[in-house]
N, CA, C and O atoms as CSV, one atom per row, in Angstrom:
chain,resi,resn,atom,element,x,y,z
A,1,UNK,N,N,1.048,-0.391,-7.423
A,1,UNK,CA,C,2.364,-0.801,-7.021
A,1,UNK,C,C,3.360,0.192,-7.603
A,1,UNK,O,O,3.186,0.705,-8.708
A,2,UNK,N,N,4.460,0.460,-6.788
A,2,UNK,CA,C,5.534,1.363,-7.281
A,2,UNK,C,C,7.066,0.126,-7.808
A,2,UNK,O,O,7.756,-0.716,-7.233
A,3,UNK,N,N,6.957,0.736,-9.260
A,3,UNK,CA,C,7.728,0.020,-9.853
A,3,UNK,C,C,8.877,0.790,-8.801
A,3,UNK,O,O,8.738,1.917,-8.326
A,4,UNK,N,N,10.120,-0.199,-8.563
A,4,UNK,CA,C,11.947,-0.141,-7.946
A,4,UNK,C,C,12.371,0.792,-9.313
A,4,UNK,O,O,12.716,1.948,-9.068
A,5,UNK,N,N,12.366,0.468,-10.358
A,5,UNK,CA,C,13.283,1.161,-11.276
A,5,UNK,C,C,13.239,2.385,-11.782
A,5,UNK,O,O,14.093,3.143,-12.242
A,6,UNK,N,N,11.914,2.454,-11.592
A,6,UNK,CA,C,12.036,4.189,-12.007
A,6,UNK,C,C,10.606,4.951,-11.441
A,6,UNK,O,O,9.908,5.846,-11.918
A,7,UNK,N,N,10.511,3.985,-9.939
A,7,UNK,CA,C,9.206,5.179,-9.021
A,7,UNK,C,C,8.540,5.548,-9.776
A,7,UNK,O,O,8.572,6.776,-9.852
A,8,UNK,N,N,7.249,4.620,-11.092
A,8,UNK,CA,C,5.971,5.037,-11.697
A,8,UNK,C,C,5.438,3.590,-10.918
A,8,UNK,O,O,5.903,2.597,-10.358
A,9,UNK,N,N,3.895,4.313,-11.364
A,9,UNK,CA,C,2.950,3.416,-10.675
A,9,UNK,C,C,2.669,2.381,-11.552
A,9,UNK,O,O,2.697,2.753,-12.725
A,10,UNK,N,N,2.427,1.294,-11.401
A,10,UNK,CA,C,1.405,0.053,-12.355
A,10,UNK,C,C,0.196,-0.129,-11.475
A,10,UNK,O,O,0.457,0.038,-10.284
A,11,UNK,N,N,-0.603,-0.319,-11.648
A,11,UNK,CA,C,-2.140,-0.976,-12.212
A,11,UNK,C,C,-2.106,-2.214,-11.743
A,11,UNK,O,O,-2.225,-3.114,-12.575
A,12,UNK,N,N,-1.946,-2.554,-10.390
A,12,UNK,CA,C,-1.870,-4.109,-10.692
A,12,UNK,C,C,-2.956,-5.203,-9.540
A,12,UNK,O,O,-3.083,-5.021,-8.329
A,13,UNK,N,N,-3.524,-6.152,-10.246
A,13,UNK,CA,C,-5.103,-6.503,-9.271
A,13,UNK,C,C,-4.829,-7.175,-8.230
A,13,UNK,O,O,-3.824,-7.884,-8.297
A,14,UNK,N,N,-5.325,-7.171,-7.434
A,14,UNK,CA,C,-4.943,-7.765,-6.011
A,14,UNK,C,C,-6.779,-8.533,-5.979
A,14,UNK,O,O,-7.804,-8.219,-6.584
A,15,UNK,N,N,-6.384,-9.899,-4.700
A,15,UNK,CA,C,-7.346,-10.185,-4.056
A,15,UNK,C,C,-7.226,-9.789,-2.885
A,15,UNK,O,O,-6.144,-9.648,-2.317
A,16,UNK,N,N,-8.757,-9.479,-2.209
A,16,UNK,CA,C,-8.834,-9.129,-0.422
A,16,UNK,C,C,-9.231,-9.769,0.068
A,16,UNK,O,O,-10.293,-10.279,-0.290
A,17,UNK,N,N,-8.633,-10.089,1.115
A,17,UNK,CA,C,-8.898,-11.047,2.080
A,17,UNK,C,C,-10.166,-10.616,3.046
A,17,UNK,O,O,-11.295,-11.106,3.085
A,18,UNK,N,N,-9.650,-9.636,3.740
A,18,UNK,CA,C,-10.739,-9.126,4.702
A,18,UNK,C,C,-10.391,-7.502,5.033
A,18,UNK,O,O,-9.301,-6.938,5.125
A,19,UNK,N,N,-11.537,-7.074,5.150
A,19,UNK,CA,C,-11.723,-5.493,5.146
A,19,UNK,C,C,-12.055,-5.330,6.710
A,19,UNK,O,O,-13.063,-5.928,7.088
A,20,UNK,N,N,-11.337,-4.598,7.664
A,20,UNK,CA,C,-11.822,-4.528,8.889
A,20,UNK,C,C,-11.558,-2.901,9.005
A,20,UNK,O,O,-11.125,-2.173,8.112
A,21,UNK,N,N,-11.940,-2.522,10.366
A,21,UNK,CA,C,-11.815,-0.680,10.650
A,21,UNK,C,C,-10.500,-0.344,10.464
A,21,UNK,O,O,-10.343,0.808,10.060
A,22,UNK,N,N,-9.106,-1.250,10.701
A,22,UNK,CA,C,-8.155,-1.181,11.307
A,22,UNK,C,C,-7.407,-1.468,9.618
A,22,UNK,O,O,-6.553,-0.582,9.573
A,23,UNK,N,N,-7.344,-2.092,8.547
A,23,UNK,CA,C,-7.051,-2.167,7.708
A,23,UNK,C,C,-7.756,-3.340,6.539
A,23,UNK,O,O,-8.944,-3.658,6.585
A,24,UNK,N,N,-6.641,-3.965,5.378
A,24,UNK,CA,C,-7.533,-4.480,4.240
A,24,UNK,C,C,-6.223,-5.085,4.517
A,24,UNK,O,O,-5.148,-4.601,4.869
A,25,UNK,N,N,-6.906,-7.160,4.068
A,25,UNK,CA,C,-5.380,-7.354,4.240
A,25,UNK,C,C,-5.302,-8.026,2.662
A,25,UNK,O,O,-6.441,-8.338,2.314
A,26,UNK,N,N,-4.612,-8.233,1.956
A,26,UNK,CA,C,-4.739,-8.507,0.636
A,26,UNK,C,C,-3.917,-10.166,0.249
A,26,UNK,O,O,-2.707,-10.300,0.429
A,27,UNK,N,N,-4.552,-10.995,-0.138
A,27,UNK,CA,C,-3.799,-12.145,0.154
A,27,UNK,C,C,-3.468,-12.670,-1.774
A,27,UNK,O,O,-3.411,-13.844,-2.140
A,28,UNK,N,N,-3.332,-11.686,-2.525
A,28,UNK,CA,C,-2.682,-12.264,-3.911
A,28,UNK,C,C,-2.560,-11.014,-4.335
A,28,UNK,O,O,-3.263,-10.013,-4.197
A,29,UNK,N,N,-1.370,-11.268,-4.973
A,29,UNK,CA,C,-1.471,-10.031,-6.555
A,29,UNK,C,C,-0.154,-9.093,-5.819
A,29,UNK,O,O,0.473,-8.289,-6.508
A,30,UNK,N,N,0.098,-9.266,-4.658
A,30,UNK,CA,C,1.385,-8.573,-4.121
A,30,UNK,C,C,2.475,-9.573,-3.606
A,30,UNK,O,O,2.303,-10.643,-3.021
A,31,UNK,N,N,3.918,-8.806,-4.059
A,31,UNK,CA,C,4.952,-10.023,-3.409
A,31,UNK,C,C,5.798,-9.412,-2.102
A,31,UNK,O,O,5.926,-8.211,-2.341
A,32,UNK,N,N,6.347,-9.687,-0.992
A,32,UNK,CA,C,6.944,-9.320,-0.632
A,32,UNK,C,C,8.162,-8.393,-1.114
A,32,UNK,O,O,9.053,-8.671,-1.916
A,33,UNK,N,N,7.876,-6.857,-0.180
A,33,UNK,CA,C,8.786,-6.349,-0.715
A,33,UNK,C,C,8.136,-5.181,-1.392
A,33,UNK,O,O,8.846,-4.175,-1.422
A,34,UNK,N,N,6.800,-5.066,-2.011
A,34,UNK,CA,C,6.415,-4.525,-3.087
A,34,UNK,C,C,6.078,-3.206,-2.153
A,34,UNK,O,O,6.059,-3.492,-0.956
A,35,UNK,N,N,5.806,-1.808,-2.455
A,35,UNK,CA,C,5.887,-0.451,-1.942
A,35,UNK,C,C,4.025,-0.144,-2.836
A,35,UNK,O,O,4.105,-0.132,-4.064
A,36,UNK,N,N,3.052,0.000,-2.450
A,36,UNK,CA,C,1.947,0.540,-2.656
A,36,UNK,C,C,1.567,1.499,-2.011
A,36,UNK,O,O,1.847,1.729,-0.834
A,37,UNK,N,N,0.745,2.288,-2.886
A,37,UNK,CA,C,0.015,3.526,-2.269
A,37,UNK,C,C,-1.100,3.111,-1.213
A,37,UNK,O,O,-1.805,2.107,-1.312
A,38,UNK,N,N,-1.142,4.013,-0.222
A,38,UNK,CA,C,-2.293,3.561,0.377
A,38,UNK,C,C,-3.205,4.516,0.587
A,38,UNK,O,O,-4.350,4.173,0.885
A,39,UNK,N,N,-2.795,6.173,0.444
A,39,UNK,CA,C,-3.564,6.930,0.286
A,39,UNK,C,C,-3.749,7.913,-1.081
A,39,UNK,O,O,-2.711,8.153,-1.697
A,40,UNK,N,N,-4.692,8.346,-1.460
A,40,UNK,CA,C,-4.882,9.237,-2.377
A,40,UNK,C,C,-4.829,8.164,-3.570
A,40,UNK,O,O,-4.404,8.510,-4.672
A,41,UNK,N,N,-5.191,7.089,-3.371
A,41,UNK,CA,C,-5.098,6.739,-4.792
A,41,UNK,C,C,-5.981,6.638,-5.738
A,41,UNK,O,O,-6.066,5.928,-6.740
A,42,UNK,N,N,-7.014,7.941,-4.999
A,42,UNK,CA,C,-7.901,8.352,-6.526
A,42,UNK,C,C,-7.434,9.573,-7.069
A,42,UNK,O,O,-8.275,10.019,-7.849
A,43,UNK,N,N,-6.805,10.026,-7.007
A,43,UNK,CA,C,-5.607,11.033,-7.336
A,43,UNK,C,C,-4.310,10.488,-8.275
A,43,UNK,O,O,-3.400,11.260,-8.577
A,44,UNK,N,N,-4.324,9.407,-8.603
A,44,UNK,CA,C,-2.888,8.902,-9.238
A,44,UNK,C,C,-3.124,8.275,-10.537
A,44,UNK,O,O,-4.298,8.318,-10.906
A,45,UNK,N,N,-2.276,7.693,-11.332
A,45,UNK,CA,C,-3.038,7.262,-12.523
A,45,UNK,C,C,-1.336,6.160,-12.829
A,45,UNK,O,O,-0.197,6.476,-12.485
A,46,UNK,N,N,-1.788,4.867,-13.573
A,46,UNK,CA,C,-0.811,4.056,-13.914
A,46,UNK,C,C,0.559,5.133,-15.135
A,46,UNK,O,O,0.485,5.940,-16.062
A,47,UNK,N,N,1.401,4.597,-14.510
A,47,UNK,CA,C,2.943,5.214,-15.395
A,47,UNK,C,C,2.995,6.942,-14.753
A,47,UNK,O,O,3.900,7.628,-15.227
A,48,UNK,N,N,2.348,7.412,-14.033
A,48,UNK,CA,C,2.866,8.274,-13.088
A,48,UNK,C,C,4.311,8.279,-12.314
A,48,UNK,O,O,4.785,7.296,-11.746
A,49,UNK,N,N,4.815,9.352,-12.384
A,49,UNK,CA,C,6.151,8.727,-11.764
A,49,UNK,C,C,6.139,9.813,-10.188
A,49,UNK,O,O,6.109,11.042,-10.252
A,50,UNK,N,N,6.163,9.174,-9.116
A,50,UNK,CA,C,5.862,9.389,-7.960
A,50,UNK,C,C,6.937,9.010,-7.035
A,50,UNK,O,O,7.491,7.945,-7.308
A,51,UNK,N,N,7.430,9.761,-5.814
A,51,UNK,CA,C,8.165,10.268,-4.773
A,51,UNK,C,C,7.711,9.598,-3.974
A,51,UNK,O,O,6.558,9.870,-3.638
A,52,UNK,N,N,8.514,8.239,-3.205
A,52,UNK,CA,C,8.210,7.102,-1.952
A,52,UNK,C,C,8.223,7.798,-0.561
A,52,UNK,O,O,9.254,8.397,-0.253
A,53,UNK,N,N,7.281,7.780,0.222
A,53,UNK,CA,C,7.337,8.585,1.545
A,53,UNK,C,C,7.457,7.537,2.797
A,53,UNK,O,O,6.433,8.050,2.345
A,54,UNK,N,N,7.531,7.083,3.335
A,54,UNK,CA,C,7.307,6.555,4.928
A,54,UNK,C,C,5.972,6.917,5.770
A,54,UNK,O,O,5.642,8.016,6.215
A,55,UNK,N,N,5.276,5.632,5.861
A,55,UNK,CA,C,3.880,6.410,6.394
A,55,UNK,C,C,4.179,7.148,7.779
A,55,UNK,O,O,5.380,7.171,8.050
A,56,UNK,N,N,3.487,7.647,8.545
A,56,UNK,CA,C,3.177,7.976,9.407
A,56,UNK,C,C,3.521,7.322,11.090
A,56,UNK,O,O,4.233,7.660,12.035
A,57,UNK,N,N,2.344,5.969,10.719
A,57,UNK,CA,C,2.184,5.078,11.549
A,57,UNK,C,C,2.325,3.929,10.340
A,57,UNK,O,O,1.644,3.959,9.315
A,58,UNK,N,N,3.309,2.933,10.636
A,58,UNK,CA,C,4.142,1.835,10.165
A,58,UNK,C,C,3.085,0.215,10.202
A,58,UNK,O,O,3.033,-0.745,9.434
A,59,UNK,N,N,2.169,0.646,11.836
A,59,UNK,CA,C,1.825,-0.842,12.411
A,59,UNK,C,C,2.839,-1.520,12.682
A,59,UNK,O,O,2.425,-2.576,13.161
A,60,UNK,N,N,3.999,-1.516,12.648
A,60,UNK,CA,C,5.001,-2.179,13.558
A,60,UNK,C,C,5.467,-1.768,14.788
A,60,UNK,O,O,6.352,-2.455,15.297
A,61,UNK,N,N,5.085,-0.851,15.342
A,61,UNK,CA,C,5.478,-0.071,16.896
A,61,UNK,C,C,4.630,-0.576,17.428
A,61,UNK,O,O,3.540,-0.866,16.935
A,62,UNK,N,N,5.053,-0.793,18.699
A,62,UNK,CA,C,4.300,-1.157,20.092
A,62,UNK,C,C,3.134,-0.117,19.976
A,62,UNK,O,O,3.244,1.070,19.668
A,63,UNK,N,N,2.101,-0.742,20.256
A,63,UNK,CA,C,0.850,0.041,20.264
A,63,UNK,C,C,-0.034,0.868,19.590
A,63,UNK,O,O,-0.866,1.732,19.868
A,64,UNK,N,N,0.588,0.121,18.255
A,64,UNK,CA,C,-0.194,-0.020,16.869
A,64,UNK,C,C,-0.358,-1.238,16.683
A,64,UNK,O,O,0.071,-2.279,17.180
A,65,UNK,N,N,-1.366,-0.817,15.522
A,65,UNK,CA,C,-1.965,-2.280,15.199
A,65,UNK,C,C,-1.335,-2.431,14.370
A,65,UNK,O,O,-0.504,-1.613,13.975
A,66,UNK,N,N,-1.670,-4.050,13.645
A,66,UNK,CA,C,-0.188,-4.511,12.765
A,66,UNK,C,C,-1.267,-4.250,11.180
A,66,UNK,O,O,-0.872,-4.813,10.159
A,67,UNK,N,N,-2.395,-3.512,11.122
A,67,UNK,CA,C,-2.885,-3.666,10.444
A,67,UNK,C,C,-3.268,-1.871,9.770
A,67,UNK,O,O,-4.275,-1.413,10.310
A,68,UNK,N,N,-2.841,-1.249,9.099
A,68,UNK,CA,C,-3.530,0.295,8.594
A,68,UNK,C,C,-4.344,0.378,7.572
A,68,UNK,O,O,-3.921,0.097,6.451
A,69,UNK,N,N,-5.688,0.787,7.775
A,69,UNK,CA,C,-6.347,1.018,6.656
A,69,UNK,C,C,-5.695,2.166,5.817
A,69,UNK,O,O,-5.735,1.909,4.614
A,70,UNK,N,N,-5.155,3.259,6.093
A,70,UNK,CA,C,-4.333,4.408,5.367
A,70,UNK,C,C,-3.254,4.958,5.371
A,70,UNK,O,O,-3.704,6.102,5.299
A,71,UNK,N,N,-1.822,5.148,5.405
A,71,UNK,CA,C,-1.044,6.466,5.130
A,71,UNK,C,C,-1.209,7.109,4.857
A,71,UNK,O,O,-2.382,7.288,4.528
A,72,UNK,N,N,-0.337,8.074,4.700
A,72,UNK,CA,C,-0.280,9.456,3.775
A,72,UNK,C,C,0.649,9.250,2.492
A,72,UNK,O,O,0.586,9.870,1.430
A,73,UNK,N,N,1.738,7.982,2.938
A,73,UNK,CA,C,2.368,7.721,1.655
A,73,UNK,C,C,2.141,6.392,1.150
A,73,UNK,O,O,1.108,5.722,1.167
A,74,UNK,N,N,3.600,6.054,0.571
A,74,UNK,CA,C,3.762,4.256,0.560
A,74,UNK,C,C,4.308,4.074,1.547
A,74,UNK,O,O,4.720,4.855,2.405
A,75,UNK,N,N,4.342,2.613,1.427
A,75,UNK,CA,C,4.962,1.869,2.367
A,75,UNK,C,C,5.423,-0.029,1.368
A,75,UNK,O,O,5.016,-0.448,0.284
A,76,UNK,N,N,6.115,-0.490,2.109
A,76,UNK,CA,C,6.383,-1.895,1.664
A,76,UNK,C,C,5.307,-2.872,2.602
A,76,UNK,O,O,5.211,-2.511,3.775
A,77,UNK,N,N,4.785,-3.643,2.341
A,77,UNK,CA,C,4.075,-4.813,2.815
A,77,UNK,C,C,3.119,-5.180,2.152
A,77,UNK,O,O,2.614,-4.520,1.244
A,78,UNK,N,N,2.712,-6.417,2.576
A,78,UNK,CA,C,1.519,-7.284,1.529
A,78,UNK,C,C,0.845,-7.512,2.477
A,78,UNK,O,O,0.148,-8.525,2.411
A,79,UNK,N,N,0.792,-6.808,3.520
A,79,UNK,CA,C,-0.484,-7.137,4.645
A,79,UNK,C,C,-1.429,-5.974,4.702
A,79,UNK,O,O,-2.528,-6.087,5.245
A,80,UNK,N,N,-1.001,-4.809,4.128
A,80,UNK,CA,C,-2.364,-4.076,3.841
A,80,UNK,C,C,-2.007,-3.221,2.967
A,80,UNK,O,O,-0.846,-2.842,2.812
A,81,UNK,N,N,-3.350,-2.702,2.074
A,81,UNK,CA,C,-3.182,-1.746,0.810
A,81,UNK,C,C,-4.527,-1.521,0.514
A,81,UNK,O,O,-5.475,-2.051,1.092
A,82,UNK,N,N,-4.585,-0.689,-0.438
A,82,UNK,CA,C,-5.811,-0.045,-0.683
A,82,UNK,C,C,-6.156,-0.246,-1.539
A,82,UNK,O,O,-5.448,0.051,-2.501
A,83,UNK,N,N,-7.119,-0.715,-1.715
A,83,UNK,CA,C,-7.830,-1.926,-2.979
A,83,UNK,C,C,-8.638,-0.916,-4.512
A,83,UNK,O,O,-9.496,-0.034,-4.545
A,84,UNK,N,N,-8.136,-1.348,-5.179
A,84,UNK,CA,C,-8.938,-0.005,-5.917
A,84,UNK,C,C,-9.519,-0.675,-7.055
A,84,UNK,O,O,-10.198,-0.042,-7.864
């Protein structure tokens, strides 16, 4: 999770709901609102202080799915993230 106050990472455990091709949807441990990595995050390490990007593909446009297994950056939502 990307801390709001000063863009470092925390460490923080999530449960998964279900793992499909299309994404992971995570049903505890995130609140609305919260900005997670979804890619490279074997590359990152907790209290890193890291630069928020806009993924790519959102899953909110017509003719995406509402579900991404990856970005390239963060993003805000508690409907998918990358479980680590």
């Amino acid at each position: 999770m990307i801390r709001p106050n000063d863009s470092t990472l925390e460490l923080r455990p999530v449960t998964v709901g279900r793992y499909s091709e299309r994404g992971t949807t995570v049903t505890r441990g995130l609140r609305d609102g919260d900005n997670i990595v979804l890619a490279g995050v074997h590359t990152v390490y907790a209290g890193q202080r890291v630069k928020q990007a806009k993924p790519l593909f959102d899953g909110e446009s017509e003719g995406n799915a509402t579900e991404q297994s990856a970005a390239p950056q963060a993003r805000s939502s508690t409907d998918a993230a990358a479980a680590q």
